[in-house]
C-alpha positions as a Markdown table, in Angstrom:
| # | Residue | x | y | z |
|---|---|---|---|---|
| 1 | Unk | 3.3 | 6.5 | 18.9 |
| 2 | Unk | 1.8 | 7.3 | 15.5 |
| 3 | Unk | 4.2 | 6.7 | 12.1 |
| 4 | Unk | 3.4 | 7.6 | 8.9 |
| 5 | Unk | 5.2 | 5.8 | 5.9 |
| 6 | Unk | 4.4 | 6.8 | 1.9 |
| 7 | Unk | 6.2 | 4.3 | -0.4 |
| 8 | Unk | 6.4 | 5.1 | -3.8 |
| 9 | Unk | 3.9 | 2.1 | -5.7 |
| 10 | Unk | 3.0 | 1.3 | -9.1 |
| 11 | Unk | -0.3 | 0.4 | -9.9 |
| 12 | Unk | 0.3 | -2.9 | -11.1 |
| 13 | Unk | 2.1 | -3.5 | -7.6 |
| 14 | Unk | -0.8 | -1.6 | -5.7 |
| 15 | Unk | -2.9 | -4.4 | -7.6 |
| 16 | Unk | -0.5 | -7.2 | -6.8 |
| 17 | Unk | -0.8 | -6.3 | -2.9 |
| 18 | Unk | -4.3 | -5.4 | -2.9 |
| 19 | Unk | -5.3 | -8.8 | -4.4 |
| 20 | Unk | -2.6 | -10.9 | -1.8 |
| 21 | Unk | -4.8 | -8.9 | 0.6 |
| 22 | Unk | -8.0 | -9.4 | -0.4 |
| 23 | Unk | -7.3 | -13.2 | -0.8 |
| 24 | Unk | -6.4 | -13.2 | 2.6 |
| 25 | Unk | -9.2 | -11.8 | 3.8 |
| 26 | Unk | -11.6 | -13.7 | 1.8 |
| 27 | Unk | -10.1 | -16.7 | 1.0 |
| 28 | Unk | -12.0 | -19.0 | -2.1 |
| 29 | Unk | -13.9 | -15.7 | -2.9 |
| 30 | Unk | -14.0 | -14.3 | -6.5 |
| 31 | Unk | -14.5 | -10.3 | -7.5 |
| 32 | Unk | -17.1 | -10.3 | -10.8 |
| 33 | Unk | -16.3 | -6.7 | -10.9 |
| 34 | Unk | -13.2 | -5.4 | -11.1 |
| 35 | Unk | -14.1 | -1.9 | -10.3 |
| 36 | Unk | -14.6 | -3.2 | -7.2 |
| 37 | Unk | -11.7 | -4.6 | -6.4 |
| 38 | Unk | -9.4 | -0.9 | -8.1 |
| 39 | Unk | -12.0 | 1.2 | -5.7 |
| 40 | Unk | -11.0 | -0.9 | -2.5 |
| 41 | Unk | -7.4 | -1.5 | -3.1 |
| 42 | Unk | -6.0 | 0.3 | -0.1 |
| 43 | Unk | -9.2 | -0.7 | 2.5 |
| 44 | Unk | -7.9 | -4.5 | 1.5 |
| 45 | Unk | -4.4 | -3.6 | 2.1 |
| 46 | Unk | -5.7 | -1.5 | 5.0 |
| 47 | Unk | -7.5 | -4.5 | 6.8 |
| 48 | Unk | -5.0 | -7.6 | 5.6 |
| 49 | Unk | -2.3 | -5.5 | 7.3 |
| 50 | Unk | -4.4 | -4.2 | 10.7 |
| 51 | Unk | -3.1 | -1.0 | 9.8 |
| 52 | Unk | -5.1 | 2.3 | 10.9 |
| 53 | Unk | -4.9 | 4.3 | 8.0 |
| 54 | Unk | -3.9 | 3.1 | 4.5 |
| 55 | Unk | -4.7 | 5.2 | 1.2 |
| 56 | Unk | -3.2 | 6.4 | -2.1 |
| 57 | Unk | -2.1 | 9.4 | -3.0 |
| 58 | Unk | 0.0 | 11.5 | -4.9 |
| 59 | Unk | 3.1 | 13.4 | -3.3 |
| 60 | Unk | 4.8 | 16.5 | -4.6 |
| 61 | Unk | 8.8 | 15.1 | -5.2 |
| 62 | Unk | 11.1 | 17.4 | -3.5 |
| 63 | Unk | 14.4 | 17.6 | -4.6 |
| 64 | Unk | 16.1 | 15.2 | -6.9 |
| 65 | Unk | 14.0 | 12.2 | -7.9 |
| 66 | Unk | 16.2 | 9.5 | -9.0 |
| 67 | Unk | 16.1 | 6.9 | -6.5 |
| 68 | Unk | 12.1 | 6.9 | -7.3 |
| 69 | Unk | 11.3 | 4.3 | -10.1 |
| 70 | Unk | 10.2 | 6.2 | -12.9 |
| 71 | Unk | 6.9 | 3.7 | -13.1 |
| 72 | Unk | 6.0 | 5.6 | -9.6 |
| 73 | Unk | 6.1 | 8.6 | -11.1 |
| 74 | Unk | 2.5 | 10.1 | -12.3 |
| 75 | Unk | 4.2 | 13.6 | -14.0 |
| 76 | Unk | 7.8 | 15.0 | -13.8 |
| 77 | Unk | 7.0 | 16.1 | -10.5 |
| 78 | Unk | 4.5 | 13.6 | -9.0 |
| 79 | Unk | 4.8 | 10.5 | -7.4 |
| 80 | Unk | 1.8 | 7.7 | -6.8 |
| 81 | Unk | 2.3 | 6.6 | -3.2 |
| 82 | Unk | 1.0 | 4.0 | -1.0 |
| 83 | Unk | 0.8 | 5.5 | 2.4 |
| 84 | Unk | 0.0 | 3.8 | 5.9 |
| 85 | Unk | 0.3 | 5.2 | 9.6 |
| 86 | Unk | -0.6 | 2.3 | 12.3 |
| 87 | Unk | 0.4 | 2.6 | 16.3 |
| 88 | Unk | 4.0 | 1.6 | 16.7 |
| 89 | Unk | 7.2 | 1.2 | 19.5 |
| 90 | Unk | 9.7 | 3.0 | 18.8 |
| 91 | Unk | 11.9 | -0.2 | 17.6 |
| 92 | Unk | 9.4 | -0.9 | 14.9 |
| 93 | Unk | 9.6 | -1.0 | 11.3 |
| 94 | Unk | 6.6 | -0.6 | 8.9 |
| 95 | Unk | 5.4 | -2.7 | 8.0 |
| 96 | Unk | 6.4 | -5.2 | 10.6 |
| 97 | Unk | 7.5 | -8.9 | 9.6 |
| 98 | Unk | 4.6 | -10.5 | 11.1 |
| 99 | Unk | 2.2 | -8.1 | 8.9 |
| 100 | Unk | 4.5 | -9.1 | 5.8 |
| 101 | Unk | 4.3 | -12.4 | 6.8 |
| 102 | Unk | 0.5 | -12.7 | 7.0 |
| 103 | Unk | 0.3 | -10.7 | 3.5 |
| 104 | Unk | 2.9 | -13.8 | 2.1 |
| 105 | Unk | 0.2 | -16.4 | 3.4 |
């Protein structure tokens, strides 16, 4: 089974996750150019995690928008989202705790 999660993100968290990531990934490794590292955000996050897809985009808020933190919102009607779909049971959770637990490493 295929899920498909969007969590509202801010870019300074996008940022914080990408660079946990990439750390994993590349541990001892520095980035001379940050453009770099804001192009690749999600393919870190993507590859950290093993997930299939992960990208950001921007979703169209439906309805009333106050459980979104207004620092996840890019206009009035906008939200920045983090969004991942990976192969799942139907008893799992995204993301799972292993794949939090290897991002915490």
């Amino acid at each position: 089974m295929h899920q498909l999660f969007g969590f509202p993100i801010t870019v300074d968290d996008l940022e914080h996750l990408a660079t946990i990531a990439f750390n994993h990934l590349r541990p001892g490794e520095t980035l001379d150019t940050p453009t770099f590292m804001v192009l690749n955000f999600p393919t870190f996050i993507q590859q950290s995690l093993r997930l299939p897809i992960c990208t950001v985009a921007r979703g169209q808020v439906v309805g009333p928008s106050e459980n979104i933190p207004s620092e996840c919102m890019a206009s009035p009607t906008t939200v920045q989202l983090l969004v991942v779909w990976k192969d799942s049971d139907d008893d799992d959770h995204c993301p799972t705790q292993r794949q939090v637990r290897i991002l915490e490493k």
